[in-house]
BALOBA-1460 file (C-alpha; in Angstrom, 3 decimals):
// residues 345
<rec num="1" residu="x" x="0.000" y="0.000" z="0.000"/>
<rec num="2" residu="x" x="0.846" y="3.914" z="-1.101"/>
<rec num="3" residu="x" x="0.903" y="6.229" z="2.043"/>
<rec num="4" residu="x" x="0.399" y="9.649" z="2.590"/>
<rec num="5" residu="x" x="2.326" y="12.887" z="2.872"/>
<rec num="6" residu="x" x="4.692" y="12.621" z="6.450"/>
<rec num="7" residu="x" x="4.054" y="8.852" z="6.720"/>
<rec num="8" residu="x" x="6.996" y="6.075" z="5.956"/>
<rec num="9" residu="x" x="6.644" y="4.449" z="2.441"/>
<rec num="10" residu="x" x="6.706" y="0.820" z="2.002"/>
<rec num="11" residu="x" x="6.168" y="0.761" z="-1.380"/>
<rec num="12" residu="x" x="10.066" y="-0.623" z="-2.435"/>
<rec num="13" residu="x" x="9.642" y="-3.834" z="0.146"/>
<rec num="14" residu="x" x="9.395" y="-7.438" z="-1.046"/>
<rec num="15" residu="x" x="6.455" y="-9.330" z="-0.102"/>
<rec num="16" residu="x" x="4.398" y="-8.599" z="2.651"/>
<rec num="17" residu="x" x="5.551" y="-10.391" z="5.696"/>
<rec num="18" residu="x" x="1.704" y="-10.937" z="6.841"/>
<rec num="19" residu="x" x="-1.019" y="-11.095" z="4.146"/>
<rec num="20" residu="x" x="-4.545" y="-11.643" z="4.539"/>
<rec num="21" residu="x" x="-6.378" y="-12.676" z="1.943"/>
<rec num="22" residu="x" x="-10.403" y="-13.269" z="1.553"/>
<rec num="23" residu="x" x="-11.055" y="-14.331" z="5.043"/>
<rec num="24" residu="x" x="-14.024" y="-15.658" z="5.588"/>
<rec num="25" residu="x" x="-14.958" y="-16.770" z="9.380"/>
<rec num="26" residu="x" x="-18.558" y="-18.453" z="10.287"/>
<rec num="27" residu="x" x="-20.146" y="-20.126" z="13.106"/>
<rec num="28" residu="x" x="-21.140" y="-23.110" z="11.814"/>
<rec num="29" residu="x" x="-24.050" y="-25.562" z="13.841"/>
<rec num="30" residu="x" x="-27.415" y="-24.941" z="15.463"/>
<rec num="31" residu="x" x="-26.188" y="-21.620" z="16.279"/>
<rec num="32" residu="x" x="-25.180" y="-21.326" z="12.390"/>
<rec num="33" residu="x" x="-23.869" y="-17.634" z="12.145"/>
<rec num="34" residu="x" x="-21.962" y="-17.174" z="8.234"/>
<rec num="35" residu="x" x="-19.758" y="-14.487" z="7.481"/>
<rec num="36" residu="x" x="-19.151" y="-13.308" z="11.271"/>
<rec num="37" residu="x" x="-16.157" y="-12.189" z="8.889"/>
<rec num="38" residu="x" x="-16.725" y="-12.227" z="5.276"/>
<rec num="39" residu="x" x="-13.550" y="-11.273" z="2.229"/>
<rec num="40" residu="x" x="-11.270" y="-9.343" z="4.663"/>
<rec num="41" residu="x" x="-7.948" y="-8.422" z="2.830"/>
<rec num="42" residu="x" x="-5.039" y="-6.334" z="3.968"/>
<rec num="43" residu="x" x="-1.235" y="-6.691" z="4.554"/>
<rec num="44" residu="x" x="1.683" y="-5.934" z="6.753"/>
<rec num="45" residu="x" x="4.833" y="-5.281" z="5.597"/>
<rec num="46" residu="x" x="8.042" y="-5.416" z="7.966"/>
<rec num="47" residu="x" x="8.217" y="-2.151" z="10.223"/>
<rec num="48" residu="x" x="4.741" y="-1.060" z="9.127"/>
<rec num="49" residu="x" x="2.249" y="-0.107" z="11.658"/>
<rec num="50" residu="x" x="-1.115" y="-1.476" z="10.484"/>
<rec num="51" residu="x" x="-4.640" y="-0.557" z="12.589"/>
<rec num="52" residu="x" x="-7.795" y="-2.937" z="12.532"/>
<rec num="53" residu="x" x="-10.549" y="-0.086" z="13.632"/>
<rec num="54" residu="x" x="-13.650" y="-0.162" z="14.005"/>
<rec num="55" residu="x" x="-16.743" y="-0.101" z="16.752"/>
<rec num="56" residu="x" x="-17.165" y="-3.033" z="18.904"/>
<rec num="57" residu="x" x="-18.618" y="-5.833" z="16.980"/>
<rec num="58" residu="x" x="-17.244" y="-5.245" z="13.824"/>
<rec num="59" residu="x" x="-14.909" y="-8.251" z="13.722"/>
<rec num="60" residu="x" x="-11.595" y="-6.757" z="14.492"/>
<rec num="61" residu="x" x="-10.256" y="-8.966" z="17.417"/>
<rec num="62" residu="x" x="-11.767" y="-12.497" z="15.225"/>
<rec num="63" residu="x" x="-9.675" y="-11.180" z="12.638"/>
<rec num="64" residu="x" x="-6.666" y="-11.012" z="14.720"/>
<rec num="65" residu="x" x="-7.017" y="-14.230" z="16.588"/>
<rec num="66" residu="x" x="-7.679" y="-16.111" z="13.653"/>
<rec num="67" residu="x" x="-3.883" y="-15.306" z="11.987"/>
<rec num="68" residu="x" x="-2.700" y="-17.549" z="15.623"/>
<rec num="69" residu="x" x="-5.072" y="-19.687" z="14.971"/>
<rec num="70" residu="x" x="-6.932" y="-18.717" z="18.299"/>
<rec num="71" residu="x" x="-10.409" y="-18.086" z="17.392"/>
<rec num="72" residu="x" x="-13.000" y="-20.235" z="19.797"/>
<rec num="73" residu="x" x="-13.709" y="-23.504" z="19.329"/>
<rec num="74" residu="x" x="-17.254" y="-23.122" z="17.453"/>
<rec num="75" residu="x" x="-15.708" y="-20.581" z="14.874"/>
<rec num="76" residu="x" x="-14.325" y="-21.597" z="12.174"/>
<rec num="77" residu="x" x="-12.801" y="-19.728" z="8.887"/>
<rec num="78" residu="x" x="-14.637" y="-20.848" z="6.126"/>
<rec num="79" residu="x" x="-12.447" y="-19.701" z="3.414"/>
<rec num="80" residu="x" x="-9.184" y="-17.109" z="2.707"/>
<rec num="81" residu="x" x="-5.887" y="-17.503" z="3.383"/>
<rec num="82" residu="x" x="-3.342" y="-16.129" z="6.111"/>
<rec num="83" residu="x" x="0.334" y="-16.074" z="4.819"/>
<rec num="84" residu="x" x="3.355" y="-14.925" z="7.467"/>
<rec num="85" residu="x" x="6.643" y="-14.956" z="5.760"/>
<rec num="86" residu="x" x="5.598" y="-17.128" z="2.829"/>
<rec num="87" residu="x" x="3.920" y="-19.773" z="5.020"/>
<rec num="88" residu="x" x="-0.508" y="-20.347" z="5.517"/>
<rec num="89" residu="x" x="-0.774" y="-20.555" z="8.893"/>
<rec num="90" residu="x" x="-4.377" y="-21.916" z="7.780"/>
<rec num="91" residu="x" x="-2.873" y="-24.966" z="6.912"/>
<rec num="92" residu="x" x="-0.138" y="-25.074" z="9.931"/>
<rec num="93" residu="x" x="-0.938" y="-27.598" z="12.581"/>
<rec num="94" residu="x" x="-1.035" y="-27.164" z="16.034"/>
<rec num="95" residu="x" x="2.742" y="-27.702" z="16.844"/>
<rec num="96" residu="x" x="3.454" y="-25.747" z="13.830"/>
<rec num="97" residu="x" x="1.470" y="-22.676" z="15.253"/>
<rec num="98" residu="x" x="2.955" y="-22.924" z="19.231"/>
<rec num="99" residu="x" x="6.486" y="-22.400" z="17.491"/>
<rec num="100" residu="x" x="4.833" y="-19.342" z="15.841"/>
<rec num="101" residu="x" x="3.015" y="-17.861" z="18.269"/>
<rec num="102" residu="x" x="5.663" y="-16.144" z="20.908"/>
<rec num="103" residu="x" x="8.290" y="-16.637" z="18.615"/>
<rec num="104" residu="x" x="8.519" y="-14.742" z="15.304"/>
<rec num="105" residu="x" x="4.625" y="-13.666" z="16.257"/>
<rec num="106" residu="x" x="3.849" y="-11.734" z="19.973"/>
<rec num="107" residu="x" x="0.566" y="-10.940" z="21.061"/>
<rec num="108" residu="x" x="-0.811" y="-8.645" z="23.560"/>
<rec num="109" residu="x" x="-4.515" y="-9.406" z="24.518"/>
<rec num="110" residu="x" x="-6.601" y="-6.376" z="25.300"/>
<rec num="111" residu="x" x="-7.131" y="-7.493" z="29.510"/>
<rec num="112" residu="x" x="-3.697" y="-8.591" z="31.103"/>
<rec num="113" residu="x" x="-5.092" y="-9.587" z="34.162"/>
<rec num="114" residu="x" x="-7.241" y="-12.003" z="32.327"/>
<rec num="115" residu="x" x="-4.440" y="-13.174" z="30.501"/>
<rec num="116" residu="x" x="-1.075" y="-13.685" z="32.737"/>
<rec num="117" residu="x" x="-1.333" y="-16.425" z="34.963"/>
<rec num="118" residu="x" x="-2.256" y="-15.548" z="38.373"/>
<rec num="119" residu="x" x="-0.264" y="-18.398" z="39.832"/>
<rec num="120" residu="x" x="3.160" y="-17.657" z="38.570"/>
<rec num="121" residu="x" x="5.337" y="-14.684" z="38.951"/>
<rec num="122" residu="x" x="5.432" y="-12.565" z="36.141"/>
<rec num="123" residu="x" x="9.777" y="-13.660" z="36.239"/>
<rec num="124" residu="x" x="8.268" y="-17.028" z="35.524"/>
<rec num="125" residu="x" x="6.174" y="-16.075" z="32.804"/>
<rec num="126" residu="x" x="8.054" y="-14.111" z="30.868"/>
<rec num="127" residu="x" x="11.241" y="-16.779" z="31.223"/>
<rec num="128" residu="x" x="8.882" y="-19.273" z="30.017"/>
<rec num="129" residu="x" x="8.488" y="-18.305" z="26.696"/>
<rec num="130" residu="x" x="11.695" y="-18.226" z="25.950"/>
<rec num="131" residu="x" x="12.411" y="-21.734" z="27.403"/>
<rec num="132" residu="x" x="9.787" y="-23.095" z="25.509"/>
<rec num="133" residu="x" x="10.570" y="-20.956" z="22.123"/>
<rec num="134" residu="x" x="15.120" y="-21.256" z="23.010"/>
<rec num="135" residu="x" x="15.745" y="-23.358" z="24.623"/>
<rec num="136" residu="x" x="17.211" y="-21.663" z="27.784"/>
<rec num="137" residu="x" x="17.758" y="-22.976" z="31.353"/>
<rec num="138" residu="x" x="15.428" y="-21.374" z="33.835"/>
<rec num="139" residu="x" x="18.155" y="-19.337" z="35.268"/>
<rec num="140" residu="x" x="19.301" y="-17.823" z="31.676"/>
<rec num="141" residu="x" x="15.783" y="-17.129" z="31.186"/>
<rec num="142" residu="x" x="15.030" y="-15.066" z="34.091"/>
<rec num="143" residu="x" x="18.172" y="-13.389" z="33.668"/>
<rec num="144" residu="x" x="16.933" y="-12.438" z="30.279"/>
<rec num="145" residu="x" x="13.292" y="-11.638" z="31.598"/>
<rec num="146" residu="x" x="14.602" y="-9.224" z="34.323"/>
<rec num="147" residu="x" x="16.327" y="-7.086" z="30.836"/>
<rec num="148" residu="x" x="13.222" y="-7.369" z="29.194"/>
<rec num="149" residu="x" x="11.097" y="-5.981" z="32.065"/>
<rec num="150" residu="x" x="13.591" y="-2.973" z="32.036"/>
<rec num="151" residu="x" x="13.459" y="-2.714" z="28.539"/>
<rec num="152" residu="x" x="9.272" y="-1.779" z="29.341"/>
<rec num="153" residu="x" x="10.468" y="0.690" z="31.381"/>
<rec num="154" residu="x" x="9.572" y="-1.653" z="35.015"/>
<rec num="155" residu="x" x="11.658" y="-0.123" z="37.482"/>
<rec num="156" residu="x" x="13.698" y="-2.399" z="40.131"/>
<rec num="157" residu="x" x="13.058" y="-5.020" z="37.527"/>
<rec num="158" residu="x" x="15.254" y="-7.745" z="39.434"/>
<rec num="159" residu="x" x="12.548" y="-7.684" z="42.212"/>
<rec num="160" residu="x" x="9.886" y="-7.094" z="40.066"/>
<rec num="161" residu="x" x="10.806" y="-10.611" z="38.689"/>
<rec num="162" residu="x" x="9.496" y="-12.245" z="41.602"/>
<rec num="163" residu="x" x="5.908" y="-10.356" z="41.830"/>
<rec num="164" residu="x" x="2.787" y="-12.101" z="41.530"/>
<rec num="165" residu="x" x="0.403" y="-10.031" z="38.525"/>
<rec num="166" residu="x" x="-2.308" y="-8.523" z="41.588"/>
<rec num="167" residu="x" x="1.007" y="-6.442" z="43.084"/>
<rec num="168" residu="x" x="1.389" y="-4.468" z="40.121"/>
<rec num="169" residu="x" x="-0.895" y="-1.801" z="38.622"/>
<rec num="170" residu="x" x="-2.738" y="-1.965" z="35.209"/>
<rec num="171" residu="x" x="-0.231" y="-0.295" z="33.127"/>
<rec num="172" residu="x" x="2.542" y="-2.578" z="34.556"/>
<rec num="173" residu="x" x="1.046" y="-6.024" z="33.886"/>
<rec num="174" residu="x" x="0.406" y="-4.377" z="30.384"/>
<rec num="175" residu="x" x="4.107" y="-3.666" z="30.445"/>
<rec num="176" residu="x" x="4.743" y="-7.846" z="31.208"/>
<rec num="177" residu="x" x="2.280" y="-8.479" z="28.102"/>
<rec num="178" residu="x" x="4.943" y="-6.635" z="26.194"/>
<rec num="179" residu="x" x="7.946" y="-8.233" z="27.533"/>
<rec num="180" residu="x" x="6.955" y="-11.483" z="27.271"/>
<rec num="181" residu="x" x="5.363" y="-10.907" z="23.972"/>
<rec num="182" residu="x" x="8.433" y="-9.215" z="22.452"/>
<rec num="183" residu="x" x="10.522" y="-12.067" z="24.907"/>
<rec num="184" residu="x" x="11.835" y="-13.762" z="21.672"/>
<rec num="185" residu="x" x="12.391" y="-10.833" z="19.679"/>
<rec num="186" residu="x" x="9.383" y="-11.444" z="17.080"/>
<rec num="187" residu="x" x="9.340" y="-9.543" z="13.546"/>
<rec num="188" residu="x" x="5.051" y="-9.079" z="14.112"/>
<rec num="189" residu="x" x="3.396" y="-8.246" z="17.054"/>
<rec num="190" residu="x" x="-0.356" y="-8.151" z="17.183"/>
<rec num="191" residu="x" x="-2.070" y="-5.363" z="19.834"/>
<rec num="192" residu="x" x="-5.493" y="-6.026" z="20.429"/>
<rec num="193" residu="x" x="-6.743" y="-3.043" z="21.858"/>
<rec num="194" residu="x" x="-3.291" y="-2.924" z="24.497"/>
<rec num="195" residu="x" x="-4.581" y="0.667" z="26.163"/>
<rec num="196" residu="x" x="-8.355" y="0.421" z="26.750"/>
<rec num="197" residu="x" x="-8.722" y="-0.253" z="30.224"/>
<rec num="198" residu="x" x="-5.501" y="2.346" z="31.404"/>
<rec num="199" residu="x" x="-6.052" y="5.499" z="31.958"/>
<rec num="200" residu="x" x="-4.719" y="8.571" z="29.582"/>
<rec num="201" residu="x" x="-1.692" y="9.111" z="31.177"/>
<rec num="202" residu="x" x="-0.744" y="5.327" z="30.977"/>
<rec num="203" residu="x" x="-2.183" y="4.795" z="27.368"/>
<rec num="204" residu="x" x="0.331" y="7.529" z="26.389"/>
<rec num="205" residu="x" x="3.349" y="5.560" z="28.257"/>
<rec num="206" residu="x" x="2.011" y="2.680" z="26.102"/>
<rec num="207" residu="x" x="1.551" y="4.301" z="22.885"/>
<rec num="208" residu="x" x="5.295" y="5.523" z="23.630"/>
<rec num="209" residu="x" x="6.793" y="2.131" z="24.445"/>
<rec num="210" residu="x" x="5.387" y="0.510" z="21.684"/>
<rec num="211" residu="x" x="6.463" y="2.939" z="19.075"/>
<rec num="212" residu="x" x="10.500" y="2.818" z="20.567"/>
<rec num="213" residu="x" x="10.113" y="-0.512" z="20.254"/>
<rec num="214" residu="x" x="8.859" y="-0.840" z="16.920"/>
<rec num="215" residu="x" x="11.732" y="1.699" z="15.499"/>
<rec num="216" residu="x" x="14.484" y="-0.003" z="18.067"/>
<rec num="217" residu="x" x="13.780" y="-3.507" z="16.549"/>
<rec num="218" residu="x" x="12.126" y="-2.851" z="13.003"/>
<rec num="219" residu="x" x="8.987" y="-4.521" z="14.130"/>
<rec num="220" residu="x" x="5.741" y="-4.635" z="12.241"/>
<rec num="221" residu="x" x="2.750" y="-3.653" z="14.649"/>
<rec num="222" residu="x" x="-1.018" y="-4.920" z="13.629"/>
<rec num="223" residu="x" x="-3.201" y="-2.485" z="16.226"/>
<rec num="224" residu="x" x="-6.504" y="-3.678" z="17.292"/>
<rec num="225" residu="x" x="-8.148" y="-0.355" z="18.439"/>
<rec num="226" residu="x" x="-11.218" y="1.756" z="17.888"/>
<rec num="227" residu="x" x="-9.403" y="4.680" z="19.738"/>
<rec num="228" residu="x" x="-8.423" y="7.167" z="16.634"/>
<rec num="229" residu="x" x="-6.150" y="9.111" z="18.021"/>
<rec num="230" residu="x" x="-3.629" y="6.033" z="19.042"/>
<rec num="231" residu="x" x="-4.463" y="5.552" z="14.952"/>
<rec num="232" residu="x" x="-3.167" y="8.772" z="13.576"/>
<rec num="233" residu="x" x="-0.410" y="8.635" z="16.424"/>
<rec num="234" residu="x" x="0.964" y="5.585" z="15.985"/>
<rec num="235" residu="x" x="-0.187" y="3.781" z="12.432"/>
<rec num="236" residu="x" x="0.777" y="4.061" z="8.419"/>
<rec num="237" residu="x" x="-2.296" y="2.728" z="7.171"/>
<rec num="238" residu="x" x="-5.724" y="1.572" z="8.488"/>
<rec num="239" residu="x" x="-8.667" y="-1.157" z="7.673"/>
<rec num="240" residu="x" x="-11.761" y="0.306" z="8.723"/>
<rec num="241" residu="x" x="-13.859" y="-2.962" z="9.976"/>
<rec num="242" residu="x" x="-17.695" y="-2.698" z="10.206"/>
<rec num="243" residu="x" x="-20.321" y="-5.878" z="10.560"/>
<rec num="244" residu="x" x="-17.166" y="-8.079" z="9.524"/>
<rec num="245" residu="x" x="-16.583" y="-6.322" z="6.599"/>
<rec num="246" residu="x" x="-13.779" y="-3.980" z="5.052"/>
<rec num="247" residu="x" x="-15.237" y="-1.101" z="4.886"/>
<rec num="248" residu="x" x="-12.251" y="0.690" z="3.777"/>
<rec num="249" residu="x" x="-8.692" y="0.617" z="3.360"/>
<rec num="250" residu="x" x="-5.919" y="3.428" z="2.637"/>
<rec num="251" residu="x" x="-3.343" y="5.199" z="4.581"/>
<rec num="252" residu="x" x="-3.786" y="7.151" z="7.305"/>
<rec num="253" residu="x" x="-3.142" y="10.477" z="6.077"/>
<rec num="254" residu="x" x="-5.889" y="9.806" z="3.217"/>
<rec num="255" residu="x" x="-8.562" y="8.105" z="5.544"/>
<rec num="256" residu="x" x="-8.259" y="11.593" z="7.717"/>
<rec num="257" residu="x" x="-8.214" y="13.496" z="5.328"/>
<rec num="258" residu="x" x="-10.348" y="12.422" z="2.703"/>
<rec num="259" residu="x" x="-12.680" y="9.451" z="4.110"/>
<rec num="260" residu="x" x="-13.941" y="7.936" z="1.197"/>
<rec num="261" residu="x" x="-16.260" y="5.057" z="2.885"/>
<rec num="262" residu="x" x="-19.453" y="7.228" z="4.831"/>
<rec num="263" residu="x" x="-18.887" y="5.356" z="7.840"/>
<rec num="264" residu="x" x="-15.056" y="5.917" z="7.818"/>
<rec num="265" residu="x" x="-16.463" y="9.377" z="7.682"/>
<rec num="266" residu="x" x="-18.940" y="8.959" z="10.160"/>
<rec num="267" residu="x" x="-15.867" y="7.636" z="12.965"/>
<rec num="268" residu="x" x="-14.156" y="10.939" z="12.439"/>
<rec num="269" residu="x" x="-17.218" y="12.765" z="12.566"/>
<rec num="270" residu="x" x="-17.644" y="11.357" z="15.734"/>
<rec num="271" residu="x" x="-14.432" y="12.407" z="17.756"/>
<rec num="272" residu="x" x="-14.546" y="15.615" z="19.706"/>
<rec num="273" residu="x" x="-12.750" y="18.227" z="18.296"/>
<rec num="274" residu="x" x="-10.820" y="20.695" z="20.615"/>
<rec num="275" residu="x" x="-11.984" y="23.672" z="18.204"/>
<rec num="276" residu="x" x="-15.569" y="22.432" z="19.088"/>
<rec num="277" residu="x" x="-16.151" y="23.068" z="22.294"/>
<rec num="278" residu="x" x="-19.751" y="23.098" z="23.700"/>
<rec num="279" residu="x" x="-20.922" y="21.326" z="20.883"/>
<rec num="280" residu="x" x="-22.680" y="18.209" z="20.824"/>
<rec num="281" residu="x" x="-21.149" y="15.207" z="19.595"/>
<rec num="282" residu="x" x="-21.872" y="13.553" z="16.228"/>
<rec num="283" residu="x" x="-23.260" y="10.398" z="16.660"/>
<rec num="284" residu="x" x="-23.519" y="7.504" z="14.562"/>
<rec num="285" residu="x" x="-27.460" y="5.981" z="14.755"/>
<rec num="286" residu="x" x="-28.528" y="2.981" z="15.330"/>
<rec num="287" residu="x" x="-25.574" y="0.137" z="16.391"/>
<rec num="288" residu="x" x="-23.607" y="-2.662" z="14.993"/>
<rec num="289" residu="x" x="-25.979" y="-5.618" z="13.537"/>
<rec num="290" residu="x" x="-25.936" y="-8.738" z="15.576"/>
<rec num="291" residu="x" x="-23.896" y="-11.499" z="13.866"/>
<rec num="292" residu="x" x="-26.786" y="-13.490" z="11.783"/>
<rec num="293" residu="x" x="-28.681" y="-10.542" z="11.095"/>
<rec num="294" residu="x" x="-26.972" y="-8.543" z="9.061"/>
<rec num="295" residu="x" x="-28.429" y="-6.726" z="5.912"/>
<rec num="296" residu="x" x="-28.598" y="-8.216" z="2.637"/>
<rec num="297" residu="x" x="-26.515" y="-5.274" z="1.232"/>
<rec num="298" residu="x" x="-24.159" y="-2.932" z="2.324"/>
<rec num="299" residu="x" x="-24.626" y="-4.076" z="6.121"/>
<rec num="300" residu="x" x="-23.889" y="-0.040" z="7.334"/>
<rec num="301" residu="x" x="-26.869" y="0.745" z="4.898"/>
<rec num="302" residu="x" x="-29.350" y="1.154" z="7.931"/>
<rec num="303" residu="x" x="-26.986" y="3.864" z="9.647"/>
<rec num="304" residu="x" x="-25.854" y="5.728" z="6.270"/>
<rec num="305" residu="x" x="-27.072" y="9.037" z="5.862"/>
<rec num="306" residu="x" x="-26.321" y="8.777" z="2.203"/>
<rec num="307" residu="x" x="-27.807" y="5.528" z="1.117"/>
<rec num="308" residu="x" x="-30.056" y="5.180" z="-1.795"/>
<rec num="309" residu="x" x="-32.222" y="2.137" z="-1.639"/>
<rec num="310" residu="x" x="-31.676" y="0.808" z="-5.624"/>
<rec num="311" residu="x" x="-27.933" y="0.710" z="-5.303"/>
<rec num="312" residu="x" x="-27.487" y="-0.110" z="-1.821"/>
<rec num="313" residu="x" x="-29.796" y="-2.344" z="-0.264"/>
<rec num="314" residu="x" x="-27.647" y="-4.808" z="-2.392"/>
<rec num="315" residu="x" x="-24.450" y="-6.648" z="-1.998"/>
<rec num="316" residu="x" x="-21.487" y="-4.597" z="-2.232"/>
<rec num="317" residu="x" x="-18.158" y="-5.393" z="-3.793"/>
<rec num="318" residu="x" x="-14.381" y="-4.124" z="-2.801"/>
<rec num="319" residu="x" x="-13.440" y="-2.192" z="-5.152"/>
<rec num="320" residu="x" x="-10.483" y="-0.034" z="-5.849"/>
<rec num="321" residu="x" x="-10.456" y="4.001" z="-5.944"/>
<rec num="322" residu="x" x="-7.157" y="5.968" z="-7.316"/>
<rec num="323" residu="x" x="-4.150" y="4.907" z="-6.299"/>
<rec num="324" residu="x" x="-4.786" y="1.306" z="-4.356"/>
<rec num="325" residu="x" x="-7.411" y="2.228" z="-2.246"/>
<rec num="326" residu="x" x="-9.879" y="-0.032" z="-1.472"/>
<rec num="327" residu="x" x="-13.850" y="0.681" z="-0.237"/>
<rec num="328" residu="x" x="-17.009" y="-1.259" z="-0.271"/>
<rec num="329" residu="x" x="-19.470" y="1.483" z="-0.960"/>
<rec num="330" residu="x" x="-20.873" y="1.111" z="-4.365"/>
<rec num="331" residu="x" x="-21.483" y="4.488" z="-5.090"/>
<rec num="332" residu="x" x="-18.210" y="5.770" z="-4.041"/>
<rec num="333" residu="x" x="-16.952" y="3.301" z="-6.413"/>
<rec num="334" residu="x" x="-19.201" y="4.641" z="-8.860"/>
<rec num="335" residu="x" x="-18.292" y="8.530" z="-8.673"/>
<rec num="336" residu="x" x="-22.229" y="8.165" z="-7.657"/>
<rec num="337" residu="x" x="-20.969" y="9.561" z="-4.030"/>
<rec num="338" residu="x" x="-18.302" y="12.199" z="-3.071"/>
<rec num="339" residu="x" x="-18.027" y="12.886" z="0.449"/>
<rec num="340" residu="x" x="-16.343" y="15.889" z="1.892"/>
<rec num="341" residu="x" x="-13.171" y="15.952" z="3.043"/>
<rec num="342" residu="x" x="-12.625" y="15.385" z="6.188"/>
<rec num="343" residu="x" x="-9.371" y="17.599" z="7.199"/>
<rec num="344" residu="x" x="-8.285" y="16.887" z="10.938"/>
<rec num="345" residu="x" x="-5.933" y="19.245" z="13.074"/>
């Protein structure tokens, strides 16, 4: 993908080193839910920052568990393809997929607490992954995980090694999701929605970690997030999600800019504006369809404020706009719809 004025290029690299293509998730059985996620497409490229966004519901974090292959038991992906450095982790096998995930792959899951293991020391469970993933004796490992847990900026990380994950505060565990995620030195890290439950000061110490450690060791960031400004802070292009769809797909500078999709224009409608004060907030009608019931055409059709029933109360295609951007709004495809720019400060 092109990018914007101010925002790194990645035009010149080889292949992507994550591509997803057409994926297709359902719930299949007497719950029998199809296209929970239906054709999503995008890549990562090594060093890029790429952002899932959307609002709750729109199938952000099943697109990002499925790449692990950690999607529930009942879900299934249906169709597509998931490529990391050359190789379909849709056809990987279990064994094959434990050697990828904490290895060349990290993850950090949206509630830490929920995630570490309240039964080990957080020394434990960062050393772990790199025994399991290296190799290393126990004492190597924790040797290692005490650098890493200064590397997250932990302070008195030597005795921090031997804390339990209910001694330390929100932003800190969030800080151990990092260090063991980034334990083996992976070349992706996936970041479902890693500030959400920290407060501003801490999502900014998160943001800021993240980004050093992305330039420090060239690593390619996919952000789960439906916080926009950790988007234009932080990312080089975005997929706009909604009802498990692509609703868009461009670069950051041009999806702020110059929305082309009317809901990616109806998300930056929707965030305050400093130069706005005493205003009431845009808001998008209506919410996300339930899985199962979504429209028969464009599925934000029901919220648009610019639909027209003959052209879009039937199924939309991706298509491409100008310079390889991608939107699933037939009349923007068209030249049917222009939307006005949608300039940010």
């Amino acid at each position: 993908m092109t990018t914007g004025p101010g925002q790194r290029s990645y035009a010149g690299a080889t292949e992507p080193l994550l591509s997803v293509e057409g994926l297709t998730i359902d719930l299949p059985g007497g719950a029998r839910q199809l296209g929970l996620v239906e054709d999503v497409t995008f890549e990562v490229r090594k060093g890029q920052a790429v952002a899932l966004i959307g609002e709750s519901g729109c199938g952000k974090s099943l697109t990002s568990m499925a790449i692990l292959g950690l999607l529930p038991s009942a879900v299934r992906v249906s169709a597509g393809s998931i490529y990391f450095e050359g190789v379909d982790l849709l056809t990987c096998g279990p064994r094959q997929l434990r050697r990828i995930r904490g290895g060349p792959v990290g993850m950090v899951f949206q509630e830490p607490m929920s995630s570490l293991n309240p039964t080990m020391t957080v020394g434990d469970q960062i050393a772990e992954v790199r025994r399991l993933h290296l190799g290393e004796r126990r004492s190597v490992a924790l040797k290692q995980a005490g650098q890493l847990l200064s590397r997250v900026g932990i302070p008195n990380a030597e005795r921090r090694l031997r804390s339990y994950p209910h001694e330390m505060s929100g932003g800190m565990q969030q800080r151990v999701m990092i260090a063991a995620a980034i334990a083996c030195d992976p070349k992706l890290l996936i970041a479902d929605e890693p500030t959400t439950a920290l407060d501003v000061t801490i999502q900014a110490e998160i943001l800021e970690l993240l980004r050093d450690l992305r330039r420090d060791l060239d690593l390619a960031v996919l952000l789960v997030t439906h916080d926009l400004g950790v988007v234009a802070d932080f990312c080089d292009d975005v997929v706009v999600m909604y009802a498990g769809h692509v609703a868009e797909r461009t670069s950051i500078d041009r999806l702020f800019y110059d929305p082309q999709h009317p809901y990616s224009g109806a998300l930056l409608a929707s965030v305050p504006q400093a130069d706005r004060a005493r205003t009431s907030l845009t808001v998008i009608p209506g919410r996300v369809p339930s899985a199962g019931q979504f429209p028969e055409g464009c599925r934000f059709e029901p919220r648009c404020g610019h639909s027209v029933e003959h052209l879009c109360r039937r199924p939309q295609a991706d298509a491409v706009i100008g310079d390889d951007r991608h939107t699933r709004c037939g009349r923007v495809a068209s030249g049917d719809l222009i939307l006005k720019g949608a300039v940010r400060g």
